[in-house]
Structure formats: C-alpha cells, structure tokens
C-alpha positions as CSV (number, residue, x, y, z in Angstrom):
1,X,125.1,107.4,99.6
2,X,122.6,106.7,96.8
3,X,121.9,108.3,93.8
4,X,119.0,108.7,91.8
5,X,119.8,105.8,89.3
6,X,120.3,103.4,92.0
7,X,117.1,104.0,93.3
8,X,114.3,101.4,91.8
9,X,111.8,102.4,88.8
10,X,108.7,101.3,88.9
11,X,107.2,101.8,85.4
12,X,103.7,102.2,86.9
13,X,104.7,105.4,89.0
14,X,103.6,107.9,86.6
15,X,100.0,105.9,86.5
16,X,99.7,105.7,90.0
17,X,100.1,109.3,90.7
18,X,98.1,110.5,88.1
19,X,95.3,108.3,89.7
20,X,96.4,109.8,92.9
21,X,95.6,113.4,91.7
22,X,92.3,112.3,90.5
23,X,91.0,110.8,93.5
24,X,91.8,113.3,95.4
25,X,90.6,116.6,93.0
26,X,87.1,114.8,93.0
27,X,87.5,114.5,97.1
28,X,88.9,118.4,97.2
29,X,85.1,119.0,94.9
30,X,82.9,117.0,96.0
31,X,81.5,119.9,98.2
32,X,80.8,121.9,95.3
33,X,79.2,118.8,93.4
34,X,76.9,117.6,96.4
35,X,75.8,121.4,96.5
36,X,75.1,121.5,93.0
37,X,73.7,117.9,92.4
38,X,71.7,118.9,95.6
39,X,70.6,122.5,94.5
40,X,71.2,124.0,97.7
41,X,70.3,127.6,98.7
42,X,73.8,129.3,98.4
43,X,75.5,127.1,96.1
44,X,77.7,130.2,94.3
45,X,79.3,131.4,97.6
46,X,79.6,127.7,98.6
47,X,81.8,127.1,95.6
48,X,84.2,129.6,95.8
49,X,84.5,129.1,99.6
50,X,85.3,125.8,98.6
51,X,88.1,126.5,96.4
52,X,88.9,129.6,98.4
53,X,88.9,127.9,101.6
54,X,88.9,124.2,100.8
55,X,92.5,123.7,101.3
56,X,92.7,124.4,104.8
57,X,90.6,121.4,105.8
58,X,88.4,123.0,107.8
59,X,87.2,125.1,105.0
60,X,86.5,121.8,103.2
61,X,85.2,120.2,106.4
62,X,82.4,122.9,106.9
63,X,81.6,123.6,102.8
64,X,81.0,119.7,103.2
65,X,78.9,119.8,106.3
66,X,76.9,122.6,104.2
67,X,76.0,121.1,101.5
68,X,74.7,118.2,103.0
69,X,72.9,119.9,105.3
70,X,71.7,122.9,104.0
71,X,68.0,123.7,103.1
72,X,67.2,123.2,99.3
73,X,66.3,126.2,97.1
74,X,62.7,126.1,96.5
75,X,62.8,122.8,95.7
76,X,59.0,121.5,95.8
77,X,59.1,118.5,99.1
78,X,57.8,115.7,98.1
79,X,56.5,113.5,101.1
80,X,57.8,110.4,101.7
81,X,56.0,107.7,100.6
82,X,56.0,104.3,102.9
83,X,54.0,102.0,100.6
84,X,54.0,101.7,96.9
C-alpha cells in the first residue's frame, strides 16, 4: 500500500495548478467579459446569471451563446465598409 511520502513530488505542482485555476476562472468569465467588452443589452442580469448559473454548464453555455449573440445597446451601426 503506498503512502503519501512514497508518492513522487513534482516541485512544479503548485505552479501548475495555480495556472490551472486561472485558465479556467477567465473560461468560467468570459461570458460576462464578451457582454461587457461587447456592451450588450442586458449585460447586469447576464452577469449574475453567469455566476449564478454558470456552473452548471448549461447556464455558462447559454450566457455564452447570449452575449455573442445578443443585440448591442444603442450602440450607433456603423456600415461595413468593403473598400478603403
């Protein structure tokens, strides 16, 4: 049976999960900071669904879909230019 000092250290562990947690707290908000870099309509009820909701992963899936999808608030619409 093996114990916990037999088992191998890997002095990079601590880095590696910290790294870990990042990546995946900017994943777990990136909904809120589409919606926000985006200025979408309902951005205030889109973050707290997020972190309300986000977790279940289809909460996340649809405050995703949402924000880049949804219309813009009052955002003037520019139209697209072709040629310089």
């Amino acid at each position: 049976m093996l114990t916990f000092s037999e088992l191998p250290y890997d002095a990079n562990l601590p880095a590696i999960v910290w790294a870990l947690y990042l990546v995946s707290a900017v994943l777990y908000c990136s909904p809120m900071l589409i919606g926000f870099a985006r200025n979408v309509e309902y951005k205030w009820p889109l973050y707290f669904g997020n972190l309300l909701l986000g977790w279940t992963g289809i909460g996340w899936a649809y405050a995703l879909y949402y924000a880049l999808f949804a219309d813009l608030e009052h955002a003037p619409r520019r139209p697209l230019a072709l040629a310089a």
